[in-house]
N, C-alpha and C positions, 0 to 999 in steps of 0.2 A: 453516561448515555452517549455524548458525543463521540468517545472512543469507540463505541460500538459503532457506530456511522461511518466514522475512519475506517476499521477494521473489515465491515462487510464492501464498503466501497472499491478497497482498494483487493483486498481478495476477490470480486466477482470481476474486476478491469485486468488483472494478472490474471485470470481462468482464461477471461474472452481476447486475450491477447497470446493466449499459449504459454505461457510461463510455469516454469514449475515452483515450490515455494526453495527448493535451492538453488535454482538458476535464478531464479530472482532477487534471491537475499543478496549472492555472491556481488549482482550486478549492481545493487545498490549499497553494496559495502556494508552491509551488519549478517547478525548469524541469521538460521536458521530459527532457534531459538524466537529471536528479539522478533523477525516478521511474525510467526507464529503468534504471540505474544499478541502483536499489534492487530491484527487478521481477527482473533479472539476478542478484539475489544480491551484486553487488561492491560494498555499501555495505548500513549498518546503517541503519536508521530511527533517529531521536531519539525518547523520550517523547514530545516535544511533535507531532512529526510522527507519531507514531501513536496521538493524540488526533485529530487533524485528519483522519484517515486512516477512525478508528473512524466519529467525528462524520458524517462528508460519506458514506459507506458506510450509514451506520444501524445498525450492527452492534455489540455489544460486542469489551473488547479478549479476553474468552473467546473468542468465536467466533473470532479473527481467529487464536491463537495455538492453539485446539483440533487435535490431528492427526487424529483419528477423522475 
């Protein structure tokens, strides 16, 4: 369930920040594949990929994991 949270959060903050999901993979160094994946829910982000994630968004990792 939490990966689902992951996944919809950080796909609706890459949408509302104009990203596409290949400009955005590129940016944060994995494939296309692997965000997809994560976007979907069926994979967990790393730390260190939701630094990368925070960073290239501009966002904090509050905002990102806020549900409000």
């Amino acid at each position: 369930m939490e990966e689902l949270i992951w996944g919809r959060r950080i796909r609706a903050f890459r949408k509302l920040k104009g990203f596409t999901q290949e400009d955005f993979a590129k940016r944060i160094g994995i494939s296309v594949s692997v965000l997809g994946e994560i976007e979907r829910g069926n994979r967990k982000p790393s730390e260190d990929l939701l630094k990368a994630v925070t960073e290239t968004l501009q966002i904090s990792l509050d905002e990102l994991t806020s549900i409000n």
